[in-house]
Every structure is written in C-alpha cells, then in structure tokens.
C-alpha positions as CSV (number, residue, x, y, z in Angstrom):
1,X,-211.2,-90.3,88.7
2,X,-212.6,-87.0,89.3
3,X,-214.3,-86.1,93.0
4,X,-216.8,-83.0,92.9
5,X,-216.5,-80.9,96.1
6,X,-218.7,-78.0,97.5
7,X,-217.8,-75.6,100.4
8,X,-220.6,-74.5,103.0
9,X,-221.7,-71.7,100.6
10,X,-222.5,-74.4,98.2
11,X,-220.3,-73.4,95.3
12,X,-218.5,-76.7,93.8
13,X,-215.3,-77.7,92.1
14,X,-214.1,-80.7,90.2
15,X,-210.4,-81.2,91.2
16,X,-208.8,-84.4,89.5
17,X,-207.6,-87.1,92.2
18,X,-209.5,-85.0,95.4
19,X,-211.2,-87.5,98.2
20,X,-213.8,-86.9,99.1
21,X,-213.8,-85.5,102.6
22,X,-216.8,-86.0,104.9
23,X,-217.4,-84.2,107.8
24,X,-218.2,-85.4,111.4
25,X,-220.6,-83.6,113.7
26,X,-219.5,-85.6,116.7
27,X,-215.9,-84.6,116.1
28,X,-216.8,-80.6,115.1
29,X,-219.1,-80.3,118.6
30,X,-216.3,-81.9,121.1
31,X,-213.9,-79.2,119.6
32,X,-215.7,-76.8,119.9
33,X,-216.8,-77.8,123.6
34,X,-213.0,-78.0,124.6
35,X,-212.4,-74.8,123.2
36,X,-215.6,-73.3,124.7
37,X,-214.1,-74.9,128.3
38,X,-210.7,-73.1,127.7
39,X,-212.1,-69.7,127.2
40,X,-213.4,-69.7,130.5
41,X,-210.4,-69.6,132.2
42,X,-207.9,-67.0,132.4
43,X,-204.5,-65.6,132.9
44,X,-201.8,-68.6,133.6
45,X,-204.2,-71.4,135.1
46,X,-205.3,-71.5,131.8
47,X,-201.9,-72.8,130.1
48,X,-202.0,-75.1,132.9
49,X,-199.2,-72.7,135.1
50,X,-199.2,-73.3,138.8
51,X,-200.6,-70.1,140.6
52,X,-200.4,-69.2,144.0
53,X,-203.4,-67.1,145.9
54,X,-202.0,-65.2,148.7
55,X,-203.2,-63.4,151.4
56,X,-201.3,-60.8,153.2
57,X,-203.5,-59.8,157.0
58,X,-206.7,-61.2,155.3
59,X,-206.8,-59.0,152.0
60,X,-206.2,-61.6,149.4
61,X,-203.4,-60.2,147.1
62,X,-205.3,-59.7,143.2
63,X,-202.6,-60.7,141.1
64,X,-201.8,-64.3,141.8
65,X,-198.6,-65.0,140.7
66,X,-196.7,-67.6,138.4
67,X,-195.1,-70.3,141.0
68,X,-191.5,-72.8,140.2
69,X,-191.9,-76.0,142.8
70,X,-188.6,-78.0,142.7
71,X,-188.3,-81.5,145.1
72,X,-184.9,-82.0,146.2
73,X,-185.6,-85.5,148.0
74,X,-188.5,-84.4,151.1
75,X,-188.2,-80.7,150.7
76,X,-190.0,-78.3,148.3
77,X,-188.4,-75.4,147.1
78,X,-191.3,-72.9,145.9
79,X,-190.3,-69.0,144.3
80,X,-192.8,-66.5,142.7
81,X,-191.6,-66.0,139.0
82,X,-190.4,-63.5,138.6
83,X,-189.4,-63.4,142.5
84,X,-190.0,-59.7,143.1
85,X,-193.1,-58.9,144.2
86,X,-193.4,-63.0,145.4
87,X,-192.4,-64.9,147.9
88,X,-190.6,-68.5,148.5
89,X,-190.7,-71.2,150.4
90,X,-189.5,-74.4,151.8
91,X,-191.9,-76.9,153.1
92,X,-190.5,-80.0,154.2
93,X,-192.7,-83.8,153.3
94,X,-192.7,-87.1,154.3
95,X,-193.9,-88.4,157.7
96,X,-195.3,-85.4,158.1
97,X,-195.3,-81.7,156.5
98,X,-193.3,-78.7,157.7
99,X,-192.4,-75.3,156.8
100,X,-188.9,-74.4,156.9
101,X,-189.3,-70.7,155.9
102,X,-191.1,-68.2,153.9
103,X,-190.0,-64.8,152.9
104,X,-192.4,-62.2,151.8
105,X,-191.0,-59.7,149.5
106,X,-193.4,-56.6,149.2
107,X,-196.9,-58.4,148.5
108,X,-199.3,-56.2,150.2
109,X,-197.1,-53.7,151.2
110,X,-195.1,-56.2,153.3
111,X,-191.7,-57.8,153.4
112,X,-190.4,-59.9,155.8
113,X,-190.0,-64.0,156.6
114,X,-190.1,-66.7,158.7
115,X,-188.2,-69.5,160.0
116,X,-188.9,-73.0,161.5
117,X,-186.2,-71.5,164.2
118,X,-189.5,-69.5,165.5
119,X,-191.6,-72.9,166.9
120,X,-195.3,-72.3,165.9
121,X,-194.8,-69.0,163.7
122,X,-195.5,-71.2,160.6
123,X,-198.1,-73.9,159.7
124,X,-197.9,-75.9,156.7
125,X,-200.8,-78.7,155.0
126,X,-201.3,-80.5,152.1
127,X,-205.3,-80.3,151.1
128,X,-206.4,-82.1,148.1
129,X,-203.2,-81.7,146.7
130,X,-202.6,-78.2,147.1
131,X,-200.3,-77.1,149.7
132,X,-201.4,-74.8,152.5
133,X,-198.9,-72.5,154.1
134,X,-199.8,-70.0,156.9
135,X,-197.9,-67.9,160.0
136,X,-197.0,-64.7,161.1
137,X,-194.0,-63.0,159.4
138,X,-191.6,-60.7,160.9
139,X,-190.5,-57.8,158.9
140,X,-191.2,-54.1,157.6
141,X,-194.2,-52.0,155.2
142,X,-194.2,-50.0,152.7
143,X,-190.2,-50.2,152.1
144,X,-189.6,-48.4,155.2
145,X,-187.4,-50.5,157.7
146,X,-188.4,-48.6,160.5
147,X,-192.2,-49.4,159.7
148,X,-191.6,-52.7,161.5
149,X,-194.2,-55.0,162.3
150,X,-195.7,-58.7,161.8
151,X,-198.2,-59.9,159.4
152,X,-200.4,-63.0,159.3
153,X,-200.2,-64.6,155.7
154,X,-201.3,-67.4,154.1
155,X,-199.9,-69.2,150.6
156,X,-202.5,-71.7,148.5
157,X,-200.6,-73.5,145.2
158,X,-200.7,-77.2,143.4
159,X,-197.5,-77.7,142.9
C-alpha cells in the first residue's frame, strides 16, 4: 500500500507503508497554550522551585532565592541554596506553629539570628500554605561586627 503525504508547504511524497498522519487542532492549541502559560513565568518558580521573598527593614531583597524544606517529624528545617547570601530556619508545626530560629546571613546588608530563647522576637504563620516568618534579629551590617544593630525581617515560601 502506498500513503501520499504533503507537508504545510504543500510539497508531497509517496513513501511505501507511511500512515497517514492527521493532525488535531484541539491538541496543537492546548500545547501551545501550556507553553504560552510557562513563558510567563520566570527564574526558578517556573521549574516549579520553591522560592523565598524576603524582606530585610521593609526593602524586599530582589533576588529571591532557591529554598530546601526538610520535616523531621513537627519541625521544618528550611536553608537558602546555596546558603550564603540566605538564611535558615526552623519553624516548629502541629498544635500550633513556632519559630525556633532564623539566621540571617548578609541579605540586605545584614547578618544576624534569632532564637525562640528571646520570647516574642519571632512570629511564625502558615497562610494558604505558605509559611510566614517575621521578628527582629540581632546581629551586625555591612560585615562589620562592630556595626551592631537589629533588623525587622520577614521570610514568605511554600514549602
């Protein structure tokens, strides 16, 4: 049996044994609409890599980096990847959520932590899935240790 096929310029060829191949519209326009969808986003939230969006005294830091969350039974252990410029953190869940610590390692200009030894320093939420972190570190700026000093953060991320 011999098929005859054409391409979208019209031009056809006889090839012994070829199926025929029929095209579907339907098929052709949802691909293209999912790629269309992908190309709007950018950077890691595209591949589907958690991001965090960070904001170090209320300037929101531009570069929202790539975030590891690991469970280890009620507590979350979250890290910037690489960890330097980042942060990490330990929230604990269940009955209720709780920050452990953060540590702050020069985003913004600022380094410095937290504990859940400092009562109120440190508030932590789940909101529509995403955690919410926020306090006041203790700690230093611009990589000068005498520059000492506090700073109000706050740390948004889906794990």
């Amino acid at each position: 049996m011999v098929y005859e096929l054409s391409d979208p310029a019209g031009t056809s060829c006889r090839r012994p044994g070829a199926v025929p191949q029929t095209r579907k519209p339907g098929v052709v326009a949802l691909l293209a609409v999912g790629l269309v969808a992908t190309g709007c986003a950018s950077g890691a939230s595209a591949l589907g890599t958690p991001t965090a969006r960070i904001t170090i005294n209320g300037n929101e830091i531009a570069e929202r980096p790539i975030v590891r969350c690991q469970q280890a039974e009620w507590v979350w252990l979250i890290e910037t990847i690489p960890p330097q410029p980042g942060f990490n953190a330990q929230v604990r869940t269940g009955a209720g959520v709780e920050p452990l610590s953060v540590r702050i390692d020069d985003l913004g200009g600022f380094t410095g932590g937290v504990t859940n030894a400092t009562p109120g320093a440190t508030k932590a939420t789940i909101v529509d899935g995403s955690f919410v972190i926020t306090g006041t570190a203790d700690g230093f700026y611009d990589g000068n240790i005498s520059n000492t000093g506090t700073a109000t953060f706050e740390v948004q991320l889906d794990c």
